[in-house]
N, C-alpha and C positions, 0 to 999 in steps of 0.2 A: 434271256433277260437277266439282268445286272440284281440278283436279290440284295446285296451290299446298298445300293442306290436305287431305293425305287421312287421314282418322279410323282408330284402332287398336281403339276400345273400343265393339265392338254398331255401330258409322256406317261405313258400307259402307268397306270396305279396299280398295287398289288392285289386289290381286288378285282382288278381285270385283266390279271397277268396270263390269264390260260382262258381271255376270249377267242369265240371265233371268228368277232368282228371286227376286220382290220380296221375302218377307224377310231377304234380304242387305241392303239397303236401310232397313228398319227401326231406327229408333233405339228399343230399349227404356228405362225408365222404370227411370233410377240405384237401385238400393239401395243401405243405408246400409253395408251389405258389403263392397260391390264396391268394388273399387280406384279410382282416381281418370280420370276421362277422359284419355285417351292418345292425342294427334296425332305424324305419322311427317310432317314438313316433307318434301319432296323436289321439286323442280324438273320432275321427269315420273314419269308411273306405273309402277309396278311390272312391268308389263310388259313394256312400253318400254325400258326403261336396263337391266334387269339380265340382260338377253340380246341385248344388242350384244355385238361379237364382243369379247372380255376383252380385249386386248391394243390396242384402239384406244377404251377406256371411261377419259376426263380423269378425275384423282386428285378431283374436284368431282361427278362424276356417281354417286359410291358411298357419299357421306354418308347417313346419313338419321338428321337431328337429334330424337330421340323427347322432346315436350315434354309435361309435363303441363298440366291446364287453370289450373294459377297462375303457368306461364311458368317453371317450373322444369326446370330439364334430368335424365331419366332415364339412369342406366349403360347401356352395353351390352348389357350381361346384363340386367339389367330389360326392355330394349326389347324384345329378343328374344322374353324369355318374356311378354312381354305381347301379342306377335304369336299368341305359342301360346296365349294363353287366350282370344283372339280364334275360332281355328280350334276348342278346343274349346266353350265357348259355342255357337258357328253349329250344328255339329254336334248339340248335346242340346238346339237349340230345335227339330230335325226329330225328330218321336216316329215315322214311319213309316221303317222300315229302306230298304225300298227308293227312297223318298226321299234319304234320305242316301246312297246310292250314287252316285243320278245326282247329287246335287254332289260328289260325290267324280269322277265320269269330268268335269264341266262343267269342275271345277281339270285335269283332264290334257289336255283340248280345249285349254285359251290356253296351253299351255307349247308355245312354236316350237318345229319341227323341231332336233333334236340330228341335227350330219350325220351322216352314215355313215365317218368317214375318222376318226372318236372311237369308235367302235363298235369296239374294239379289247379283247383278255385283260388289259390292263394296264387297262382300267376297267370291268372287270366288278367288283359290288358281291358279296362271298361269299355264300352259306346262303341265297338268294333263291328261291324256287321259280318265277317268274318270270325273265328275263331282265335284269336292272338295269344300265345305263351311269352311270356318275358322272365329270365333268370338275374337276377342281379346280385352280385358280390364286392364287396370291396376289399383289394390285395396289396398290400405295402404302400397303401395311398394312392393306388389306380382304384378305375371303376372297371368291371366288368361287367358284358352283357350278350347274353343267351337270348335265342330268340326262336320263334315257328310260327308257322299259323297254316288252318286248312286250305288255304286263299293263295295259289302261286306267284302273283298280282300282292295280294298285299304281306306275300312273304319276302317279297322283290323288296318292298320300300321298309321292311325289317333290317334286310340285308343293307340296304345304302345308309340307316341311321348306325348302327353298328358297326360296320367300318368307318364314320364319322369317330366315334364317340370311344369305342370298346379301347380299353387302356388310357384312357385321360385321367387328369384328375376330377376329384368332385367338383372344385370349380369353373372346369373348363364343363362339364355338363350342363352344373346347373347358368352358364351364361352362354348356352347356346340358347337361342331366339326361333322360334318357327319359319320365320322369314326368311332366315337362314339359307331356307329348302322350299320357299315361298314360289320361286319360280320355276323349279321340279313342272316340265313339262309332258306327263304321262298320265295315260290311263286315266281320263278325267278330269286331271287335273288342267287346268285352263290357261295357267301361266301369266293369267291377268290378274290387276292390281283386286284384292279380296277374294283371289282364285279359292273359295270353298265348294265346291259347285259340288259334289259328288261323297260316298258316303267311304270310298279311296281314298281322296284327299284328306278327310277326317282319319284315318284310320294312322297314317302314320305321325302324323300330328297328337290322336291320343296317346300314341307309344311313347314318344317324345315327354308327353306328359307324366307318363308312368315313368319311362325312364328316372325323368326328374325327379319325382316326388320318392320313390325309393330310396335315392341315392341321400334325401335330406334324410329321410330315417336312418339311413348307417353313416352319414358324418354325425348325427345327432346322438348314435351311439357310441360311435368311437371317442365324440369329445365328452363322455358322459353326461351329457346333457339330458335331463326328460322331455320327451318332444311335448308335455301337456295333457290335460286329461282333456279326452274325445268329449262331443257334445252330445247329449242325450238322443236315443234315436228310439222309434220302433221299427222291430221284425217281422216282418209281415208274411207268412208259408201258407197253402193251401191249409195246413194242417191246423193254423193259429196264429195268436202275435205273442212275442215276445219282447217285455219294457227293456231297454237298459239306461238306466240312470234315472234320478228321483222324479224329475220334470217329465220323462216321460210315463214314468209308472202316476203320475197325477192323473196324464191324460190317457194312458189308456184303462183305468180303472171305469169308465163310464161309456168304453165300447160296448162291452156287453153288457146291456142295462136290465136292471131291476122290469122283470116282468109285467108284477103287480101293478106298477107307473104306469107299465106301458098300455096293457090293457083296459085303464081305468080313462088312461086319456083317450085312449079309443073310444071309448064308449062315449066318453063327452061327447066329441065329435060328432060322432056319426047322429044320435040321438039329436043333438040340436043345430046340424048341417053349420060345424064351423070348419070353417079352409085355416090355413098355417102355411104364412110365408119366413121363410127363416135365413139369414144370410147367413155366409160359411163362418162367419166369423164367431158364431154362437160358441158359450161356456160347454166345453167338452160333457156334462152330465145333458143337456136341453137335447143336444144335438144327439148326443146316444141314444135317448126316448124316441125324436122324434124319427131319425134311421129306421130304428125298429119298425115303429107304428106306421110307415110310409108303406110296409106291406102289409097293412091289416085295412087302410082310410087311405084313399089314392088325392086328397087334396092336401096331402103337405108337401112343401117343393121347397129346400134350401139350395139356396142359388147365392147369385153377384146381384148387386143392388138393382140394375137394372131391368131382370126377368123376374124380380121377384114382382112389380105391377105386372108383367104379363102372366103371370100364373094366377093373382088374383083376378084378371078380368075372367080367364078360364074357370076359375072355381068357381063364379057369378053365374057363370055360364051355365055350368053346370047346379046349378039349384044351391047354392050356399048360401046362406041370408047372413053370415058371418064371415070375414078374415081377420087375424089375429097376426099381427107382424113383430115380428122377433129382430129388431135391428135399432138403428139410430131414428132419432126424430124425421129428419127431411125422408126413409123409407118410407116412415109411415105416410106423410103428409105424399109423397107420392103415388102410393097406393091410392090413397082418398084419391088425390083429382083423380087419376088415371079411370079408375072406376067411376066417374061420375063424367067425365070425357066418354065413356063409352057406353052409356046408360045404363048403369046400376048406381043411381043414388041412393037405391032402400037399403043396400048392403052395408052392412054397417063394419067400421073399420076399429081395430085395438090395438092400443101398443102396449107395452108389459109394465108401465112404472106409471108411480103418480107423481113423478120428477121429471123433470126433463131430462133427454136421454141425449148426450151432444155431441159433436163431432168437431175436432179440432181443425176440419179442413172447412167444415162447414163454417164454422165462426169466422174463418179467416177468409171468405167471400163473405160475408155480412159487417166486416168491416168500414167504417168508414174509408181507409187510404183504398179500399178496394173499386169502390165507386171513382176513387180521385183519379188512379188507378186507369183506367175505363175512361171517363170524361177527360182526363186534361190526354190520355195517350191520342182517343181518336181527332180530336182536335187539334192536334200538332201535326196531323197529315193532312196534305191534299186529295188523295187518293182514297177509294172506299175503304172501309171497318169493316171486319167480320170477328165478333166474340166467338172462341169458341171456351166453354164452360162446361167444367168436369162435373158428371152427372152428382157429384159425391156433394149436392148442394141444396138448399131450401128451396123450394118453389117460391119464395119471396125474392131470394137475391136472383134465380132465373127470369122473374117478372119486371124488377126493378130496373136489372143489366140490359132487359131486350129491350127495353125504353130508352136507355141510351146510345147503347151500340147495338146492328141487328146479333141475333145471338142464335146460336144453335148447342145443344149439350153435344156431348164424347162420352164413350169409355174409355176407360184404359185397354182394353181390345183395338178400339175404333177411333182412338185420338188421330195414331199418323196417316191413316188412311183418310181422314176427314179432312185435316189441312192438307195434305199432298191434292188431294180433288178439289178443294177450296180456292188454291195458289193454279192449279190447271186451268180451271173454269176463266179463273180475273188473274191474271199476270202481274196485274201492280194492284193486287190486292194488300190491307196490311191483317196481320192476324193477331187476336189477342187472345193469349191462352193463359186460363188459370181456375181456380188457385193456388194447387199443386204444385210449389216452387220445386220440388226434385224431378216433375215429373215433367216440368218443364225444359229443366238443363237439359236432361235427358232425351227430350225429344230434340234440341238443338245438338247434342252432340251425335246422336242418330244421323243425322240432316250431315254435319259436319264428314261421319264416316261415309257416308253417301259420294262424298265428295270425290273420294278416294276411289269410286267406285268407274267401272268401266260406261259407259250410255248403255251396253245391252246390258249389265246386271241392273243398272237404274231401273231400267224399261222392264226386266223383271218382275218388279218390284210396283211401279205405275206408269204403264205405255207415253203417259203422256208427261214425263221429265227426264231432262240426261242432265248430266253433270255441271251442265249452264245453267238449267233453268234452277237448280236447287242450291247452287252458291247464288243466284239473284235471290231467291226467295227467303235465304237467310238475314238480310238486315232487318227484312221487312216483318219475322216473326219475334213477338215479343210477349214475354210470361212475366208473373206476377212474383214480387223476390222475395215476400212476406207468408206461404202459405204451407204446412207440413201437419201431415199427418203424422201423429205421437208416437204409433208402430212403427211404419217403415222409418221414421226419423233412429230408430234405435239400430240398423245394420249397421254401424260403424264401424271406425281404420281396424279395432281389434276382432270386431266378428270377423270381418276381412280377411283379415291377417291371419286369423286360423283356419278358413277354410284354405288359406295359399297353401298352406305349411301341410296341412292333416288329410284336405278334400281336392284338392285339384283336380283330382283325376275322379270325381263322382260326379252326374247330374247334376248342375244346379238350376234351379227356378229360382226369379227375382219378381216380386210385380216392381209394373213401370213406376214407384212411388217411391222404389229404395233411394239413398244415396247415390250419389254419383261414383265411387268406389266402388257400392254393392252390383251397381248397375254394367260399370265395365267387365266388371269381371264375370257378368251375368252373357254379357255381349260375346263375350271372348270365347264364352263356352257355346255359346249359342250358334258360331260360327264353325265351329267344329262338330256339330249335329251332338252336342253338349248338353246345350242348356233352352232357355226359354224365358223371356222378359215378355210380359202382358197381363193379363186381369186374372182372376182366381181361375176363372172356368178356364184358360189358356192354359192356364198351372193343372191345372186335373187332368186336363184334355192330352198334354203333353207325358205326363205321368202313366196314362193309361194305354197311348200308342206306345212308349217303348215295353210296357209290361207286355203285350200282346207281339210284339215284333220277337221281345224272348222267347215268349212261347213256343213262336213259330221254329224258333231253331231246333228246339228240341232236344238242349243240352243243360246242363245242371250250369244256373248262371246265379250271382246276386247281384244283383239292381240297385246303387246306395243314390238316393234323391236329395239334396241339400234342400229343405223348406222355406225359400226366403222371401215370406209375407207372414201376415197371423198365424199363429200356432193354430186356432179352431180350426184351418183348414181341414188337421188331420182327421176329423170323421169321416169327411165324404173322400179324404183319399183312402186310406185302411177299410172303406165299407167298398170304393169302386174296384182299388186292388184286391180285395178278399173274394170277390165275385167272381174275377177276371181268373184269380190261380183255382178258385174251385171247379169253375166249371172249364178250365180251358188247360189243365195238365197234362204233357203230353202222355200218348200210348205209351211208350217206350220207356218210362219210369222216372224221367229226365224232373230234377225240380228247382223249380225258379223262386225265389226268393227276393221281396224288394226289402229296403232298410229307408225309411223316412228318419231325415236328421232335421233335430232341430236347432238352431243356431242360438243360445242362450250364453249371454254376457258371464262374465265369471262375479261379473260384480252387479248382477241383476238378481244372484243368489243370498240370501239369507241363512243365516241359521240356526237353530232354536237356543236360546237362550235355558244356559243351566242343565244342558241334555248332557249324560253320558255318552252318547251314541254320537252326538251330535252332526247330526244327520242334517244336508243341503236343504233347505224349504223354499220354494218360490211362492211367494206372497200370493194372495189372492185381490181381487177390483175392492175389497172392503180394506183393503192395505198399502190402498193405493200402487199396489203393481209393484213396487220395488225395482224400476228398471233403472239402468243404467246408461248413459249416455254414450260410451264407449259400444252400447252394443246392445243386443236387444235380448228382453223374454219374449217377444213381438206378442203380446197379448192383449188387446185392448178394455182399457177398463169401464168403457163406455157399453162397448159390448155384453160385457159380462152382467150389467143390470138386469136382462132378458134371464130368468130365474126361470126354472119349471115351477116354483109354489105361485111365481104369478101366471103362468099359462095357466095353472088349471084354478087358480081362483079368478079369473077375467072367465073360463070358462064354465064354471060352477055356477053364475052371475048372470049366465045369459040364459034367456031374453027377460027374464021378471024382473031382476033386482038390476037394472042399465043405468037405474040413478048412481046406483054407488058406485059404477062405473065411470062417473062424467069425466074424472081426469086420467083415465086412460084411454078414452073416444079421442080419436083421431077428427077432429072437428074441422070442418070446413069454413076454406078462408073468405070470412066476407070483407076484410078489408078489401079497398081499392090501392090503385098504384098513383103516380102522380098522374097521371092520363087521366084519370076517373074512371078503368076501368080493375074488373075484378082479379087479386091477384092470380084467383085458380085460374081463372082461362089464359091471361097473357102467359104464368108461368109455367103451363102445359105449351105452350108451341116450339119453344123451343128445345122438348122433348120429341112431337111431334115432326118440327122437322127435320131433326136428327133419325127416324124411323124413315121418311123418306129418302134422305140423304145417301142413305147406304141401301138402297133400290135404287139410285141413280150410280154407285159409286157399282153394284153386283152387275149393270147391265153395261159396264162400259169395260170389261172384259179384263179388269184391275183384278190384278194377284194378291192376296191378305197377307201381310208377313207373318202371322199365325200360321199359315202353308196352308195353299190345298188338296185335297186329292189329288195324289199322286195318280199319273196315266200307269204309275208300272205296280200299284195296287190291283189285284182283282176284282171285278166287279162289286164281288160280296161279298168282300174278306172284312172281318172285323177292325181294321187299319182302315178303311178308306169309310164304312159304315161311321167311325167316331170322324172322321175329317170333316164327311159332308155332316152330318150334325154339326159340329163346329161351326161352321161354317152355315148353316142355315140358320145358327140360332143370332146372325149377325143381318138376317135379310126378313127380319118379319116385318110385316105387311101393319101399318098404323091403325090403332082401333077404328078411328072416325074419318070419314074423308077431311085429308088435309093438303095444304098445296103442294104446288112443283115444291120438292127438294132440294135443288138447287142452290150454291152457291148465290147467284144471279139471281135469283126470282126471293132469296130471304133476304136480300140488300133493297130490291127494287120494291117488297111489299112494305119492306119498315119504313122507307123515304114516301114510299104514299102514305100511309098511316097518319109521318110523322107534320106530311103537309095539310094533310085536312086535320091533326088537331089543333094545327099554328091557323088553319081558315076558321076555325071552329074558338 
């Protein structure tokens, strides 16, 4: 072979100059298509020069002049990706799978030894289910790149980005695209349009990403540039947590909480059988008492909005003549009906202020245009309405909305599985979803990527749509353009923007409520067995399977999680992570580490006035939050009214002194609706048959994009234990007998209803 001229396009490549498969060798017969022959000039092979040791390789040995066959010079990036069209080609002229494999292990055979003295935490490659080493250098304006892993298979597809990439420039890396290598036909990988199928596929895609994200830190050093200061995280070790930066040392000051507190609200408790519903979103000190005191009193449950009435009805159950809710107005008022839907009206219900406690998504379904919204859209169809209505709302505007259009609530868990089963059932159904205008886009550009997808990954997804039925079902879906919650409205272009630059290559969680920027990029990692878009418990749920999947490897790893929804999260993640690395650390001495980041605006920060020190402060809910629009503190100040001196003076209170409680009584609604009937019952149904709904949606053998258990879990492994909990806590069974759940049978009861109140 000719090392002077070694050929880029089908004429065997210097990476595959000493195969032993002669069609690496093969020159196929140009078509008129195909790009133009592509020679890679270099002085010695590719194997040869680009694994000498970096630091003794002449600024002359990392060229590699890409000419085409008229003597014209290609860019970098041309060259590059004309490397990868090489590697996919090779690939889809082997029709035998396990064919392709073995030239996938032949490529990790000629890659030298990576020594052991690089095998270090600072270059392990994240999200790898394998073991992945990456070296990177930059030498006279080349990148270079080093690479291993324990994985022969995903040392193979090391090998193929490496011979792409190794001696480029920085910009030729950083504009290399996944897609690139999108139809890389191996080992799992599917070669179809959103080919992620496999945790192989992900693995050279996260290299890719590290690659990338390196290389901006050493152009970022070389142009003296500071890449930024990092966003506050905590460290989470079997051993303890450790704060870094001001925001986080706020929040974890109220991890380990004052005893005294704790004890004392025990005692309330128990003494006068009050329950404690509390959503994740509580003020970091509430949420550290009530963590503790959850193992001293088994009725406190902080959850997502909508298990916190299921745990109240539990607490009823179980002898509590008191629940005490720690959330927004519309939680409480759902607590009340829910509990008086399932016969505990003597239960008496509390919310923490003698103010109204409000919600910006909330207001914005109680709106006038939101009705208008609702009335003038379903009347501009000929074809049936179906509201669907985000749980994050009053039982008033649930009562009022089902009176005009039939109506069913959602989570953010169970929005897209609701409309996908909704649009299955009635084909020319129209949908109206709100009032969450991001979580809307979002579910339309969801829907849009779908599009792209192949009928069997659709069908993955819900057996009964392929790629027809989900471009029909797109005109017909329409959301509300006026409705945003004040937190996730703060992920903006610059939170963004820092996680591209500093976190690319870490975990991110998004809930479905981010922006459309937050949300892609939440997708993009999601796709690569990355990230996770869905409701808080999706976000814990998701945090906790890959802490337990570390474990299992049983190698010294750190876990870094982007948090992108409310900061309160972090109690129940640092109390579920704290659980999982104490009791589950491997024999072998191996220790896992997660870092929770929190994504905080640069200009969400304050700082003290007239200090020496002058030390970063993030405001508190009495300071009105201090956020920035550019990005978020994600902290809600609505939330933060839920005080521990009001839990335990609502608790101190009960049951003798209830008068001076009357405006924290969660009081029941004796208004009527225009129908004449009460708001509690109409606007409990379409709670109720959102509970059925998804008993109709778990028996029709639909896969949750949340994931299920996995077949290749063990029966009783701690990974598939948290799946199916996931996953059952989305199939409870409705307090009270209530109807079919169906699509069909909530369109067909409102048009009866709606004709005997027009006979009536």
């Amino acid at each position: 072979m000719d090392t002077a001229a070694i050929s880029m396009s089908g004429v065997s490549s210097s990476l595959f100059c000493n195969s032993k498969y002669p069609k690496l060798n093969h020159v196929p017969t140009p078509k008129l298509s195909s790009p133009p022959i592509v020679r890679c000039i270099n002085p010695q092979s590719w194997h040869l020069n680009s694994w000498s040791p970096l630091k003794s390789i002449a600024r002359t040995d990392l060229a590699c002049s890409a000419v085409i066959s008229g003597g014209d010079t290609l860019t970098a990036a041309a060259a590059a990706k004309a490397k990868a069209q090489i590697l996919v080609e090779d690939f889809q002229s082997i029709n035998d799978p396990v064919e392709r494999v073995k030239r996938l292990i032949h490529y990790a055979e000629i890659l030298p030894p990576f020594g052991d003295s690089m095998k270090i935490a600072d270059n392990r490659v994240p999200g790898c289910t394998a073991q992945v080493w990456l070296h990177v250098e930059m030498d006279g304006g080349r990148m270079r790149f080093l690479a291993e892993s324990d994985s022969e298979i995903t040392k193979g597809f090391c090998a193929c980005l490496v011979w792409a990439l190794d001696g480029a420039t920085a910009e030729e890396v950083l504009a290399f695209k996944a897609e690139d290598f999108g139809a890389l036909s191996v080992a799992g990988l599917n070669g179809g349009k959103g080919g992620y199928s496999s945790s192989r596929s992900n693995t050279w895609h996260n290299v890719l990403i590290s690659m990338q994200k390196r290389t901006k830190a050493l152009v970022a050093e070389r142009d003296g540039r500071p890449r930024g200061e990092a966003f506050p995280s905590l460290i989470v070790t079997a051993d303890g947590i450790q704060a870094k930066g001001s925001y986080a040392e706020a929040q974890a000051r109220f991890l380990v909480p004052d005893q005294v507190k704790v004890q004392e609200l025990v005692n309330l408790l128990e003494e006068k059988k009050i329950g404690v519903v509390a959503h994740f979103y509580m003020d970091p000190e509430v949420q550290g008492v009530l963590t503790a005191a959850q193992k001293l009193w088994p009725h406190i449950h902080i959850s997502d909005s909508l298990v916190m009435a299921d745990s109240a009805v539990n607490m009823a159950k179980a002898g509590c003549k008191f629940v005490t809710v720690l959330g927004v107005d519309f939680m409480s008022e759902n607590v009340r009906a829910i509990l008086d839907q399932a016969g505990f009206p003597e239960v008496g219900v509390y919310r923490m202020s003698d103010e109204r406690i409000g919600c910006s998504l909330a207001d914005a379904a109680a709106s006038p245009s939101y009705m208008d919204y609702l009335a003038a859209g379903a009347s501009s169809v000929s074809s049936p309405s179906l509201h669907v209505v985000y749980i994050n709302t009053s039982l008033e505007t649930k009562a009022y909305t089902h009176e005009v259009v039939p109506t069913i609530t959602c989570t953010s868990s169970n929005v897209v599985p609701t409309i996908l089963q909704a649009f299955a059932e009635i084909p020319d159904l129209n949908v109206w979803y709100g009032p969450d205008t991001y979580m809307g886009a979002n579910i339309m550009e969801l829907f849009r990527q779908m599009t792209e997808m192949s009928d069997e990954e659709i069908a993955s997804i819900h057996p009964n749509h392929n790629s027809r039925s989900i471009k029909s079902l797109m005109p017909r879906l329409h959301y509300f353009q006026d409705g945003t919650c004040i937190v996730h409205h703060l992920f903006g272009h610059e939170v963004v923007g820092k996680i591209n630059e500093m976190y690319c290559d870490a975990f991110l969680t998004a809930h479905f409520e981010v922006p459309g920027e937050m949300f892609t990029l939440a997708m993009e990692a999601k796709r690569r067995g990355m990230g996770v878009v869905g409701s808080t418990q999706n976000i814990l749920d998701f945090i906790k399977e890959r802490v337990l999947e570390a474990l299992d490897r049983k190698v010294d790893e750190h876990l870094q999680f982007v948090l992108g929804t409310e900061s309160g999260m972090v109690t129940s993640i640092v109390a579920a992570v704290h659980e999982l690395l104490g009791s589950g650390t491997p024999q072998n001495g191996a220790k896992v580490s997660v870092e929770i980041v929190f994504p905080v605006s640069s200009e969400s920060i304050t700082r003290t006035p007239g200090s020496s020190l002058d030390l970063p402060i993030i405001p508190g809910a009495a300071s009105g939050e201090g956020c920035s629009l550019h990005g978020g503190c994600a902290s809600c100040p609505y939330m933060k009214m839920n005080s521990l001196d009001s839990l335990l003076k609502v608790c101190h209170n009960l049951p003798r002194n209830k008068d001076d409680l009357s405006l924290y009584e969660a009081g029941r609604f004796s208004l009527q609706t225009p129908n004449g009937k009460l708001i509690a019952d109409v606007g409990c149904e379409p709670i109720l048959h959102m509970r059925q709904f998804q008993v109709c949606i778990s028996t029709s053998s639909y896969k949750e994009i949340a994931g299920e258990a996995s077949q290749a879990d063990p029966p009783q492994s701690p990974q598939r234990k948290i799946k199916l909990a996931a996953k059952q806590r989305s199939r409870k069974e409705p307090y009270t007998a209530s109807p079919d759940g169906s699509a069909i049978h909530i369109i067909h009861n409102f048009n009866v209803m709606d004709a005997q109140f027009s006979a009536a």
